[in-house]
C-alpha positions in Angstrom: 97.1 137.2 127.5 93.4 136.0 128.6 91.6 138.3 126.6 93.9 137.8 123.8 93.1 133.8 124.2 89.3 134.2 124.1 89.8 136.7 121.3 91.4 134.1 119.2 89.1 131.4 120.5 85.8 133.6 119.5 87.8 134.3 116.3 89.2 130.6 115.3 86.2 128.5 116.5 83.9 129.5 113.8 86.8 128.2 111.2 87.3 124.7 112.7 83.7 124.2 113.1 83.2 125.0 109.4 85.9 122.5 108.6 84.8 119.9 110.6 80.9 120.2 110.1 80.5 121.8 106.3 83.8 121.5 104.4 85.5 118.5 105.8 88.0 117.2 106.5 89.0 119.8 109.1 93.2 118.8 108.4 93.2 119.7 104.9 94.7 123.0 105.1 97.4 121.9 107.2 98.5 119.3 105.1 98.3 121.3 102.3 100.3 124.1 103.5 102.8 122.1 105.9 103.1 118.9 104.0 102.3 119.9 100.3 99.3 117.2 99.7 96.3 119.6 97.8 94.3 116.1 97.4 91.8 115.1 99.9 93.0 111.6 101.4 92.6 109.6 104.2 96.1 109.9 105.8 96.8 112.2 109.0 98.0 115.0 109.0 101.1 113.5 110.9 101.4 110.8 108.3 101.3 113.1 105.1 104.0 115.0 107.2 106.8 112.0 107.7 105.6 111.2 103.8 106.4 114.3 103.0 109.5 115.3 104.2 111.2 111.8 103.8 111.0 111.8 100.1 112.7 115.6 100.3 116.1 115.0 100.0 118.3 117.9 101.8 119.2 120.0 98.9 115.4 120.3 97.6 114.7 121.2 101.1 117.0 124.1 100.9 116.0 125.4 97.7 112.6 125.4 98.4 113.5 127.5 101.8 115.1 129.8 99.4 112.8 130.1 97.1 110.0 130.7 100.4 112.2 133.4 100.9 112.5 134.9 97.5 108.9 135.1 97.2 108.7 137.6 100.5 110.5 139.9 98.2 109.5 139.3 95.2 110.5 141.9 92.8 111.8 144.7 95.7 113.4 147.1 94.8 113.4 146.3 90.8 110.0 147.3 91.2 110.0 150.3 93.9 108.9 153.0 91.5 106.2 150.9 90.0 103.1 151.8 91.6 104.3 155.3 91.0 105.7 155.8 87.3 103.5 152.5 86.5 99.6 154.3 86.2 101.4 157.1 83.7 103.3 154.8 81.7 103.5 151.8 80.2 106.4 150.6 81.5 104.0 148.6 84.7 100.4 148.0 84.3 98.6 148.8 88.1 97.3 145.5 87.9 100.6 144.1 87.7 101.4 146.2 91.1 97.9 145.2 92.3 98.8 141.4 91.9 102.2 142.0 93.4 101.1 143.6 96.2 98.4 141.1 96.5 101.5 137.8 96.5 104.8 139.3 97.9 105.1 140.6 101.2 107.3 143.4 100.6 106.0 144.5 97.5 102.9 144.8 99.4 104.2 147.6 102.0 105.1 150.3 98.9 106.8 153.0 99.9 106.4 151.6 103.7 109.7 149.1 103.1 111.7 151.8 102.5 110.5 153.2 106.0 111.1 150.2 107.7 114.7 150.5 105.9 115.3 154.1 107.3 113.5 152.8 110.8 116.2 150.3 111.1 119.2 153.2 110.8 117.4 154.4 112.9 116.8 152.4 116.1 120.1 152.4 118.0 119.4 156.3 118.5 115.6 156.1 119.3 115.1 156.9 123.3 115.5 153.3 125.6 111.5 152.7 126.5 110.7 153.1 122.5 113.7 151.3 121.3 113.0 148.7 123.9 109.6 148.2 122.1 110.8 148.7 118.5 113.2 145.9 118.8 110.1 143.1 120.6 108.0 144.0 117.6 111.2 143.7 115.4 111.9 140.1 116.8 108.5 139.3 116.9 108.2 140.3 112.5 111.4 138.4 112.0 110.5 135.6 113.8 107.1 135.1 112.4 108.7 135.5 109.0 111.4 132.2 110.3 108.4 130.0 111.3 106.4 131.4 107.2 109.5 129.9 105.6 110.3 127.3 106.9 107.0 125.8 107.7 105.5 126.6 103.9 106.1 123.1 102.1 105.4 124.1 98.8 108.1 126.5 97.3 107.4 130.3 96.3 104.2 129.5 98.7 104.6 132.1 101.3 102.0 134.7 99.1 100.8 137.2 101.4 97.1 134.7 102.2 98.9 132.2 103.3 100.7 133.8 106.1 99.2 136.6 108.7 98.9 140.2 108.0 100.2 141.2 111.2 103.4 141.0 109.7 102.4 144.1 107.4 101.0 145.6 110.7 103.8 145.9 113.3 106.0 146.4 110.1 104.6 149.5 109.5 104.2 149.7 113.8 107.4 149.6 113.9 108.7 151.8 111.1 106.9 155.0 112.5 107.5 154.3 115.9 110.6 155.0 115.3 110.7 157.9 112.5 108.3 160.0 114.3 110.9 160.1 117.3 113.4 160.6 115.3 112.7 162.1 112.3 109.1 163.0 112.1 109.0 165.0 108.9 110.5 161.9 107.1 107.0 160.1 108.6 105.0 162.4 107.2 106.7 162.3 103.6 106.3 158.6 103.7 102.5 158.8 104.4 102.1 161.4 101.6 104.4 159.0 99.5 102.3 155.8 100.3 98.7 157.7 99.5 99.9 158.5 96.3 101.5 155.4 95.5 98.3 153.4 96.3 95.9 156.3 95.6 97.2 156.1 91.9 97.2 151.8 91.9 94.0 151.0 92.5 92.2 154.6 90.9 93.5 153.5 87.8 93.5 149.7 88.6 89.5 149.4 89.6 86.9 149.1 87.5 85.1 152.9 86.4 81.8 151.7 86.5 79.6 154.2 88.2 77.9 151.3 90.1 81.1 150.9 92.1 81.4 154.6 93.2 79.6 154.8 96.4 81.3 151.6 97.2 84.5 154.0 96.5 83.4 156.7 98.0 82.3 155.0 101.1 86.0 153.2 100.9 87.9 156.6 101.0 85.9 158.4 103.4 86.5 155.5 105.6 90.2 155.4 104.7 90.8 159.1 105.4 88.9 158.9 108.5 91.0 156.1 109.9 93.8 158.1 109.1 93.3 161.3 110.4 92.2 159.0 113.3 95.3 157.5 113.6 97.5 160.8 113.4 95.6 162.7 115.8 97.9 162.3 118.7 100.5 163.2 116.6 99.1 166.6 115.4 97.5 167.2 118.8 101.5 166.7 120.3 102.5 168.9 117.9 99.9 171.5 118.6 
């Protein structure tokens, strides 16, 4: 817990110092995204919160929740075959699946929400120490997801930028956790799944201008390598 406290000292002070000292005034962001005021004024953040939520009458305040929560999903599982069928056909642009990944949460974990999905079956029969650990990360995504909805002011606000990316994280944690101890060959079609998914997305999605491909190239190698990184223990286990 102390490292992680100076770690998000050293990685938050930079940020309130640029709001104080360059882009004032240092509480816009929190009234913006807790209170729904986009327009600099001279209120507190505290004031432009009571202001807020007193003129919300209890049914606005529950569609707006709702409509927080829609936006997580956003057009899951409509649109699960998208980034696959979509760079063949015309039936979904990659940009479009490039912009929803970019907005909606689960939209943004392709083929991974589908792991999570089969994670979840899953769990009850994953060994005690794991499943102990599975189900602390799975409180700790559901109840960082809560605190996104209900905080967000603005509804259909809770886009991807707005929240934290761990969410994406120890989904994805959490998810293989539990399929490589329970079904490890089902991990490993997922992975394949997910490379090809966003392998064909953005491939067909980013601009071919042959000024960008050492950027590309440079992207991918460090992409593979973070992979075969990351699976190492795994292959080395099963060696």
């Amino acid at each position: 817990m102390l490292y992680g406290a100076i770690t998000l000292l050293a990685l938050y002070a930079p940020w309130a110092l640029y709001q104080a000292l360059v882009e004032p005034p240092a509480n816009r962001l929190l009234k913006w995204h807790f209170a729904g005021v986009i327009d600099i004024d001279d209120r507190s953040f505290l004031q432009a919160l009571r202001d807020s939520y007193g003129s919300l009458s209890w049914s606005d305040y529950c569609h707006g929740k709702l409509q927080n929560l829609q936006k997580l999903a956003g057009s899951w599982p409509r649109g699960l075959l998208d980034p696959l069928v979509g760079p063949f056909t015309d039936a979904w642009s990659p940009e479009a699946v490039r912009s929803a990944d970019f907005f909606s949460l689960v939209p943004s974990l392709h083929l991974f929400a589908v792991a999570v999905i089969g994670a979840l079956a899953l769990l009850a029969l994953t060994p005690h120490p794991q499943r102990a650990i599975a189900a602390r990360i799975l409180v700790a995504i559901l109840g960082m997801l809560a605190a996104f909805v209900l905080l967000i002011f603005m509804p259909g606000e809770t886009i991807n930028h707005h929240g934290t990316y761990a969410v994406q994280i120890l989904a994805t944690i959490f998810a293989f956790m539990v399929l490589t101890l329970r079904a490890p060959w089902l991990a490993l079609l997922f992975i394949a799944g997910q490379a090809v998914t966003v392998s064909a997305t953005y491939a067909f999605s980013l601009p071919h201008d042959p000024a960008f491909w050492p950027l590309l190239a440079a992207c991918g190698a460090a992409t593979l390598f973070l992979a075969a990184y990351s699976l190492a223990p795994q292959f080395a286990r099963s060696g």
